[in-house]
PAKOL-329850 format. One record per residue (C-alpha): residue number from 1; chain; x, y, z; residue in one letter. Coordinates in pm, 1 decimal, padded with zeros to 6 digits. Each point is the difference from the previous one (the first is absolute). Last residue first. Layout:
N
SITE, i, ch, east, north, up, aa
SITE, NUM, A, X, Y, Z, a .
...
END
This chain:
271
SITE, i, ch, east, north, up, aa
SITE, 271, A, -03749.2, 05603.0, 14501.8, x .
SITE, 270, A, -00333.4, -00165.1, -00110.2, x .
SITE, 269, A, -00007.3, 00265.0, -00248.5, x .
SITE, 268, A, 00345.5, -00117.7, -00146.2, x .
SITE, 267, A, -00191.1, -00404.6, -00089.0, x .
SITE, 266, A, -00278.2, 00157.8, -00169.5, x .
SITE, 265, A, 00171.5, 00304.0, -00196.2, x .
SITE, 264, A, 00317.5, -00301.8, -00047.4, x .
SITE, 263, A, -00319.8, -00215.0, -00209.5, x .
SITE, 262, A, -00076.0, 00309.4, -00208.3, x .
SITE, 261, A, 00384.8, 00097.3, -00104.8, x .
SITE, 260, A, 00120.9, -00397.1, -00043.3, x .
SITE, 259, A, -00106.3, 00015.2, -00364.9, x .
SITE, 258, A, 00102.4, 00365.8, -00056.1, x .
SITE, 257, A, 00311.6, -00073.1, 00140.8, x .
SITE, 256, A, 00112.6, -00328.5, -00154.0, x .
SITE, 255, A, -00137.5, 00193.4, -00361.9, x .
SITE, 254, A, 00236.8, 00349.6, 00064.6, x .
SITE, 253, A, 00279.0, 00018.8, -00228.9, x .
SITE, 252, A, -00148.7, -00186.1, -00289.8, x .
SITE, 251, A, -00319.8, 00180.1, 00025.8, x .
SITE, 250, A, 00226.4, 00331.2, -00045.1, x .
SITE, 249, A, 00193.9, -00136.8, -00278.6, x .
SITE, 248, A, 00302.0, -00212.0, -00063.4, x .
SITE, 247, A, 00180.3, -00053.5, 00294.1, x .
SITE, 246, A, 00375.9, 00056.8, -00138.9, x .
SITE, 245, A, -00070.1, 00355.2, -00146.6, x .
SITE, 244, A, -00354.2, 00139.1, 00131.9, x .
SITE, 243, A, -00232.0, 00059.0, -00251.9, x .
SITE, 242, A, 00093.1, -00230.0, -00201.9, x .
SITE, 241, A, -00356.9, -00158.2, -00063.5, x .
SITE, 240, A, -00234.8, -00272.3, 00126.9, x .
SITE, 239, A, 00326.2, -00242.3, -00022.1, x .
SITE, 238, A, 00062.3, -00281.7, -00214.9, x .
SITE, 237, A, -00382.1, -00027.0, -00175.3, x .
SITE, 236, A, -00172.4, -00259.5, -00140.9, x .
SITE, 235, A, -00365.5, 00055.2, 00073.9, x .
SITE, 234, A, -00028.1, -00321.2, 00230.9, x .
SITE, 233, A, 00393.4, 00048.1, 00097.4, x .
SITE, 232, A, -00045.8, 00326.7, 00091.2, x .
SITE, 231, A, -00339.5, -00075.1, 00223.4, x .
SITE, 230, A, 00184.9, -00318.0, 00188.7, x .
SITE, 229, A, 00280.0, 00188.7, 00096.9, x .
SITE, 228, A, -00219.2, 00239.0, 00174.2, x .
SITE, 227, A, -00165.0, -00287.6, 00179.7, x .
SITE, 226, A, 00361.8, -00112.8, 00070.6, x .
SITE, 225, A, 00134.3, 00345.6, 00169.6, x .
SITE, 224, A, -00328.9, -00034.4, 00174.0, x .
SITE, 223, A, 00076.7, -00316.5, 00108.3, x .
SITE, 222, A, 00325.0, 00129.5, 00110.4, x .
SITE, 221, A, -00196.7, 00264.3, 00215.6, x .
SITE, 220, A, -00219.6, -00260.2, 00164.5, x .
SITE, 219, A, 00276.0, -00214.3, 00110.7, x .
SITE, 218, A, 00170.8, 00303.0, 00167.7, x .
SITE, 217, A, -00308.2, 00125.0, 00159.7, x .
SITE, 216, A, -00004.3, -00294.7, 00181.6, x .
SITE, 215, A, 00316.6, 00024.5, 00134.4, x .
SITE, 214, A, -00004.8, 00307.3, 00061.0, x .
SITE, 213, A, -00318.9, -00049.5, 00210.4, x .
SITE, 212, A, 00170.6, -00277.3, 00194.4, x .
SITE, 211, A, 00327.3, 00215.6, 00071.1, x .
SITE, 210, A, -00232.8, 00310.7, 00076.3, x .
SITE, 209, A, -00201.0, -00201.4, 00270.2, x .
SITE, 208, A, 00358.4, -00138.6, 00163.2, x .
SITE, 207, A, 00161.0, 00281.8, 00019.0, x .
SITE, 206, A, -00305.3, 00164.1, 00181.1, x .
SITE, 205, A, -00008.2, 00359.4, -00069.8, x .
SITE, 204, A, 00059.5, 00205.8, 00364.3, x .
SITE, 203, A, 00078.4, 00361.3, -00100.0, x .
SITE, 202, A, 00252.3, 00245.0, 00123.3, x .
SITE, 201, A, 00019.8, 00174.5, -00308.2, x .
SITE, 200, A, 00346.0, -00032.1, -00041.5, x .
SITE, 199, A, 00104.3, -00331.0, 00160.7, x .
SITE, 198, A, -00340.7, -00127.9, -00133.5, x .
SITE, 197, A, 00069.5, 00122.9, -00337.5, x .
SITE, 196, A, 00395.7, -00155.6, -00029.2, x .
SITE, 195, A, -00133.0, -00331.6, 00140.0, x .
SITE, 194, A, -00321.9, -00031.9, -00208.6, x .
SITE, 193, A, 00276.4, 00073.4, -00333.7, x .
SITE, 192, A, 00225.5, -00231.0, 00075.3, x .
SITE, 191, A, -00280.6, -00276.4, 00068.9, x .
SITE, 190, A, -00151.1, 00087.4, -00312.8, x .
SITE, 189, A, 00319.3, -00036.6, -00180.8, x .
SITE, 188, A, 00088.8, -00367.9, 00111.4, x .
SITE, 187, A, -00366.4, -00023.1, -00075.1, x .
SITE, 186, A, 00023.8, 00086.5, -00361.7, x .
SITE, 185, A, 00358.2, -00173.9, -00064.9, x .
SITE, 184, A, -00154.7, -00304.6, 00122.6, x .
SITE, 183, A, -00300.2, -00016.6, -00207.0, x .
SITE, 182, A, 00214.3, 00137.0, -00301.6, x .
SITE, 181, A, 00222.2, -00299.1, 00059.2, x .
SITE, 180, A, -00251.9, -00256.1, 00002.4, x .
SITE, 179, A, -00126.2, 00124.7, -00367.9, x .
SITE, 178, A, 00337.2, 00015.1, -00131.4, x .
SITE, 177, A, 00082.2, -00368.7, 00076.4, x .
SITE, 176, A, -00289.6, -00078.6, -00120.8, x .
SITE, 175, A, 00078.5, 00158.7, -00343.0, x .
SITE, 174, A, -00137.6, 00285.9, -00238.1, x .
SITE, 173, A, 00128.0, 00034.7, -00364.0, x .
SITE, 172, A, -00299.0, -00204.9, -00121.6, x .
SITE, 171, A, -00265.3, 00219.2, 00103.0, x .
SITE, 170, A, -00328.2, -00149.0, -00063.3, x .
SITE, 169, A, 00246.9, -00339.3, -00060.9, x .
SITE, 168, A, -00039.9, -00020.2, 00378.3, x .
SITE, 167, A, 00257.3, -00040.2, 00298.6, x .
SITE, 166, A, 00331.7, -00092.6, -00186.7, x .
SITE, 165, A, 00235.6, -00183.9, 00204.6, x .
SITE, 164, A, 00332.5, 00085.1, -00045.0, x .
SITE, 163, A, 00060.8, 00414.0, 00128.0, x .
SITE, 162, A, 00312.8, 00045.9, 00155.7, x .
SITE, 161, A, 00172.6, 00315.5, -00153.9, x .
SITE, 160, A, -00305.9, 00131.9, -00188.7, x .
SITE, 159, A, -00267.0, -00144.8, 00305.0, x .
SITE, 158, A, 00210.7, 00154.1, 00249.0, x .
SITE, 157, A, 00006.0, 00330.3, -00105.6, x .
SITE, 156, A, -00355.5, 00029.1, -00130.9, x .
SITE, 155, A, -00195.2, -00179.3, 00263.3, x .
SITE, 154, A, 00202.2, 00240.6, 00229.6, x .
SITE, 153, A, -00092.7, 00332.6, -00174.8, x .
SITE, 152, A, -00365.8, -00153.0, -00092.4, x .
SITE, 151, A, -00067.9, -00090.9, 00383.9, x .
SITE, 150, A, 00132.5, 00336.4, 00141.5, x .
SITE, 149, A, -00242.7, 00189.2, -00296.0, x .
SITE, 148, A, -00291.8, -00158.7, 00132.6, x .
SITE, 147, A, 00007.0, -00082.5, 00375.1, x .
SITE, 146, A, 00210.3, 00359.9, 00002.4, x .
SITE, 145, A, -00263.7, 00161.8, -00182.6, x .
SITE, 144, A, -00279.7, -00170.6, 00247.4, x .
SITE, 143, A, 00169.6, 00057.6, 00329.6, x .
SITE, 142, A, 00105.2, 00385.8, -00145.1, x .
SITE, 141, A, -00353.3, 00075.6, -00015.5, x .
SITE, 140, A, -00006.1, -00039.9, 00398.4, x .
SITE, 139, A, 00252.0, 00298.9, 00085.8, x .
SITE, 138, A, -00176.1, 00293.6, -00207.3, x .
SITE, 137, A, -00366.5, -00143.1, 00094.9, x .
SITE, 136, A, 00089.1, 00022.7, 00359.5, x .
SITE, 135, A, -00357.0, 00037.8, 00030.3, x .
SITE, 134, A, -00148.9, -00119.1, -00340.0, x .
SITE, 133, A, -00039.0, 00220.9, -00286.3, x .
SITE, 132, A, 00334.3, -00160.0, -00150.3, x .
SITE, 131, A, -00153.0, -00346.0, 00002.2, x .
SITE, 130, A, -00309.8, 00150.4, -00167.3, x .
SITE, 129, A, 00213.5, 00144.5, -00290.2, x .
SITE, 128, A, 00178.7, -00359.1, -00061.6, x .
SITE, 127, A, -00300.3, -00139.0, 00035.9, x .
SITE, 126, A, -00117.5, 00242.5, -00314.5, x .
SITE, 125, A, 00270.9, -00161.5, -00191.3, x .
SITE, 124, A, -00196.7, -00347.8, 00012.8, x .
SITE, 123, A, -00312.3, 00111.8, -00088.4, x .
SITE, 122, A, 00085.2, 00191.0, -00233.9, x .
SITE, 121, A, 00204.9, -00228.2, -00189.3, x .
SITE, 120, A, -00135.9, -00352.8, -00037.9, x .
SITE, 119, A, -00409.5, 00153.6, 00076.1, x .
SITE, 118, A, 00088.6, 00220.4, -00346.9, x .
SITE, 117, A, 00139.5, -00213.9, -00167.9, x .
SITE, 116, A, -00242.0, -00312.2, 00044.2, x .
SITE, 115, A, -00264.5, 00282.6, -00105.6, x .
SITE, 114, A, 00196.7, 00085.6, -00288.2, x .
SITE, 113, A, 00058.5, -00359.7, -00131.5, x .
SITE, 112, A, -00366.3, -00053.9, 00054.1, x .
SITE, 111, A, -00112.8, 00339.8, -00161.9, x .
SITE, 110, A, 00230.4, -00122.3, -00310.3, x .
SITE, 109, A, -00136.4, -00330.2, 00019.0, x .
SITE, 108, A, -00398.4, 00080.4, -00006.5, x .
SITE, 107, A, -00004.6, 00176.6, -00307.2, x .
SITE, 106, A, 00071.3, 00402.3, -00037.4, x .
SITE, 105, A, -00071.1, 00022.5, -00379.5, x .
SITE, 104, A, -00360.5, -00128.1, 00142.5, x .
SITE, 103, A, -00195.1, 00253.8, -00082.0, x .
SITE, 102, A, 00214.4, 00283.2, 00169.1, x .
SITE, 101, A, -00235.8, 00105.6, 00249.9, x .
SITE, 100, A, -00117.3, -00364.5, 00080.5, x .
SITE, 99, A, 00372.5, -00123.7, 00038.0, x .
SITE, 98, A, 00089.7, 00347.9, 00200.3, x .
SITE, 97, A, -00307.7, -00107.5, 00236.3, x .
SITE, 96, A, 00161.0, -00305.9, 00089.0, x .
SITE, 95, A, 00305.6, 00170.3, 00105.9, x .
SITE, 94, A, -00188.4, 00248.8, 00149.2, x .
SITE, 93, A, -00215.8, -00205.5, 00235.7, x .
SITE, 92, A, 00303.7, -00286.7, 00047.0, x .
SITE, 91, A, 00210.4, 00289.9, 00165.1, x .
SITE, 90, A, -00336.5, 00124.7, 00198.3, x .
SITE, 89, A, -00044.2, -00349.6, 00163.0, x .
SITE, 88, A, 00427.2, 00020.3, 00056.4, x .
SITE, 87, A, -00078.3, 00353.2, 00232.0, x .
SITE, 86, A, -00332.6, -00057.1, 00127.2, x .
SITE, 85, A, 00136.6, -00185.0, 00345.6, x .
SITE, 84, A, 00260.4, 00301.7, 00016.0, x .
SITE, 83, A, -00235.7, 00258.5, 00042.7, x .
SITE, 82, A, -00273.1, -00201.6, 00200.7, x .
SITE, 81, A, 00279.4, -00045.3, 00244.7, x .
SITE, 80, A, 00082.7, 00346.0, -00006.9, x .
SITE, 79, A, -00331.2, 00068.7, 00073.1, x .
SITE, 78, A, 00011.7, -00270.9, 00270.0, x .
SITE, 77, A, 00296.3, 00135.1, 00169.8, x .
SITE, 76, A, -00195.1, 00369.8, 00047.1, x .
SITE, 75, A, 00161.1, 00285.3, -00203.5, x .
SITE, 74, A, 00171.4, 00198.3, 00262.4, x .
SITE, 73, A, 00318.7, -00081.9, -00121.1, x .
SITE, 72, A, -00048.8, 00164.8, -00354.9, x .
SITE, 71, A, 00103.5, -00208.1, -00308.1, x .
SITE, 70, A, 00339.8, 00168.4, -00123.1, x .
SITE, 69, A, 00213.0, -00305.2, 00128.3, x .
SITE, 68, A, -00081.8, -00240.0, -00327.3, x .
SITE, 67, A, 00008.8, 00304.3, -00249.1, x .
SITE, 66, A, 00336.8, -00057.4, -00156.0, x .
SITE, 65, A, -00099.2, -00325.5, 00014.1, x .
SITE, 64, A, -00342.7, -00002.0, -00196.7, x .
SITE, 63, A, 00141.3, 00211.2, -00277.7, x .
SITE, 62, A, 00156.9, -00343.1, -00077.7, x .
SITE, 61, A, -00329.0, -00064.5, -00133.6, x .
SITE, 60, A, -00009.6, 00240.0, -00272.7, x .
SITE, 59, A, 00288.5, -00166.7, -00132.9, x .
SITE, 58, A, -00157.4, -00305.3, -00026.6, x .
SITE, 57, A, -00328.4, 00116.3, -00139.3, x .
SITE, 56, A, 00196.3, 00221.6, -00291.9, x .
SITE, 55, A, 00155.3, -00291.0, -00029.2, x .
SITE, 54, A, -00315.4, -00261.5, -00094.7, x .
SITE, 53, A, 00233.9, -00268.5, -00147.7, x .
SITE, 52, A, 00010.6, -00128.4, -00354.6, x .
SITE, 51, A, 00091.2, -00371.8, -00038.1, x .
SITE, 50, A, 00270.9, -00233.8, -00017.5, x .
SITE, 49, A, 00289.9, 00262.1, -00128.6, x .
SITE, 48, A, -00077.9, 00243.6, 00213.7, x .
SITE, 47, A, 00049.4, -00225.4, 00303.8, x .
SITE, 46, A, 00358.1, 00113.6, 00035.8, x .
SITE, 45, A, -00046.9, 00411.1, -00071.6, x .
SITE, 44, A, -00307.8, -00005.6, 00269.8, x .
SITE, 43, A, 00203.5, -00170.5, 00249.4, x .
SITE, 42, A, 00272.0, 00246.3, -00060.6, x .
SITE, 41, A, -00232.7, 00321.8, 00004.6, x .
SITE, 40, A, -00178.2, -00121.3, 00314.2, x .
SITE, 39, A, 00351.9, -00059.2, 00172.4, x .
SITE, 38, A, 00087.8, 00377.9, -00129.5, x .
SITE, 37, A, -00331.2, 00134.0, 00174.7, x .
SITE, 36, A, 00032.1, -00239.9, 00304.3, x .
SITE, 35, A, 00329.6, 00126.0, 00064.3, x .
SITE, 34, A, -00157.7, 00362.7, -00057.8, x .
SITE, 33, A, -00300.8, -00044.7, 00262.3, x .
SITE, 32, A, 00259.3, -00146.8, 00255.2, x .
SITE, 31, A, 00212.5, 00348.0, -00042.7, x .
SITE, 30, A, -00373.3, 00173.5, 00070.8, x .
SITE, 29, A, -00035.4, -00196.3, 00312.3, x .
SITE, 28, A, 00325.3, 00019.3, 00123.2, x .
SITE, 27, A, -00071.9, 00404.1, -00041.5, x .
SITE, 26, A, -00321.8, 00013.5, 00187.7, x .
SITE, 25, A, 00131.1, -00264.9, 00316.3, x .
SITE, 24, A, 00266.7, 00272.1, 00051.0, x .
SITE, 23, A, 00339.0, -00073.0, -00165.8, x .
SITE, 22, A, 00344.9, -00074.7, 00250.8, x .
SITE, 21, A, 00008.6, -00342.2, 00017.0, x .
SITE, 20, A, -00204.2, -00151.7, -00335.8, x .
SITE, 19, A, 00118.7, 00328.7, -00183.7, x .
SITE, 18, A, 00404.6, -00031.6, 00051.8, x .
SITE, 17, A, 00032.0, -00346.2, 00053.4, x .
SITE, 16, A, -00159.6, -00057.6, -00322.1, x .
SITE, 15, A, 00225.7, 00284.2, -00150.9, x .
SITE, 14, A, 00304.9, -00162.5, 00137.1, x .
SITE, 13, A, -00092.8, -00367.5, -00158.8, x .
SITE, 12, A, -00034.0, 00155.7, -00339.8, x .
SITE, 11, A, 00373.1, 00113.8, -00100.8, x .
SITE, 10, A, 00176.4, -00280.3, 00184.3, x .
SITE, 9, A, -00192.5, -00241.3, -00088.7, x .
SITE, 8, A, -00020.4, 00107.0, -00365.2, x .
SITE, 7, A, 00362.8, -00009.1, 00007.0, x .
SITE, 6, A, 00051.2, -00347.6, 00142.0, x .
SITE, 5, A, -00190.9, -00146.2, -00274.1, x .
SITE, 4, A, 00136.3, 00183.7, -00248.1, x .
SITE, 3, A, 00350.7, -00127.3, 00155.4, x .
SITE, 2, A, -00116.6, -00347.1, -00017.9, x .
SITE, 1, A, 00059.7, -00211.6, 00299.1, x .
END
């Protein structure tokens, strides 16, 4: 494995562990807001070339996370349905309204590559923020990053030593072989981890409910990984940036786990 990449591990994965376990609701909240800043910033930077993108829209909306656990409980649940029912229908408001302001030098693509932005990341990151709000927040968010990160460490080691069969030419360098492995890596995982947290915790998750939602979860993330394959190669890009040495930028690090993020929210509140 490459030693940058093994660094950068090394380096970030403590912090993570650090904030998601031991960081109130507030301050994972505000760390989500800055990932989504920096992936904002690199999606931004990649589709520049194609078109001009609302930013100052974009980055305003990742404002939204930080905020996501501020709303008052006593609000009813159909105010803050209301609230987030409006949410995309006032997106499309302002975007549309910056092409009337501006006369047009905003045109229809730039507000659609925005908008697509803005719903790809947000919405997805923000999962990751609901997931942690949940009860037991602090143990279930570690069912999606392990479904996403435990699939890419195992579709990556096997799939450079014994990788044959490519899967897609979105992503040329990935295999089948790879694929399959990361699905069994990430449960093989799971059930380590649902083990060591009931033994601890004394709770009763079903091995056999977190093995199917892994599983699940894993396919989804390495379409993700895919999808965001699919955007470089359309604006013809390596990596979103260098941000992080071996992984390429922020989006690079985290696309399987923002894809998986808002489907795990559904499948971890059941739990």
């Amino acid at each position: 494995m490459d030693i940058k990449r093994v660094t950068s591990i090394l380096l970030g994965f403590p912090l993570v562990v650090i904030i998601l376990t031991f960081g109130n609701k507030y301050v994972v909240d505000i760390f989500l807001a800055g990932i989504a800043l920096l992936s904002m910033q690199e999606y931004f930077n990649a589709i520049q070339k194609d078109c001009k993108p609302v930013k100052w829209l974009g980055y305003l909306s990742c404002l939204f996370i930080a905020l996501i656990h501020i709303v008052p409980e006593n609000i009813s649940d159909l105010a803050t349905h209301n609230i987030l029912t409006l949410i995309i229908p006032t997106l499309i408001f302002i975007s549309f309204a910056q092409v009337i302001i501006t006369n047009m030098k905003t045109n229809f693509k730039d507000i659609a590559y925005t908008v697509f932005g803005i719903i790809y990341i947000i919405t997805c990151i923000s999962s990751i923020a609901l997931i942690r709000g949940l009860n037991n927040g602090r143990i279930l968010v570690w069912y999606a990053i392990i479904a996403a990160w435990g699939t890419d460490t195992w579709a990556f080691i096997v799939g450079s030593k014994f990788g044959k069969h490519k899967f897609s030419k979105v992503s040329p360098k990935k295999s089948l072989e790879g694929c399959i492995a990361g699905i069994i890596g990430a449960i093989i995982l799971v059930i380590i981890y649902t083990f060591a947290i009931n033994s601890i915790y004394n709770l009763e998750y079903s091995y056999l409910y977190t093995c199917i939602i892994t599983l699940l979860l894993s396919v989804i993330g390495q379409f993700g990984d895919f999808a965001a394959s699919s955007i470089k190669r359309y604006v013809d890009v390596k990596d979103f940036s260098n941000l992080i040495p071996g992984h390429g930028g922020m989006l690079d690090r985290i696309d399987s786990l923002m894809f998986l993020a808002p489907f795990a929210y559904i499948f971890l509140n059941m739990m």
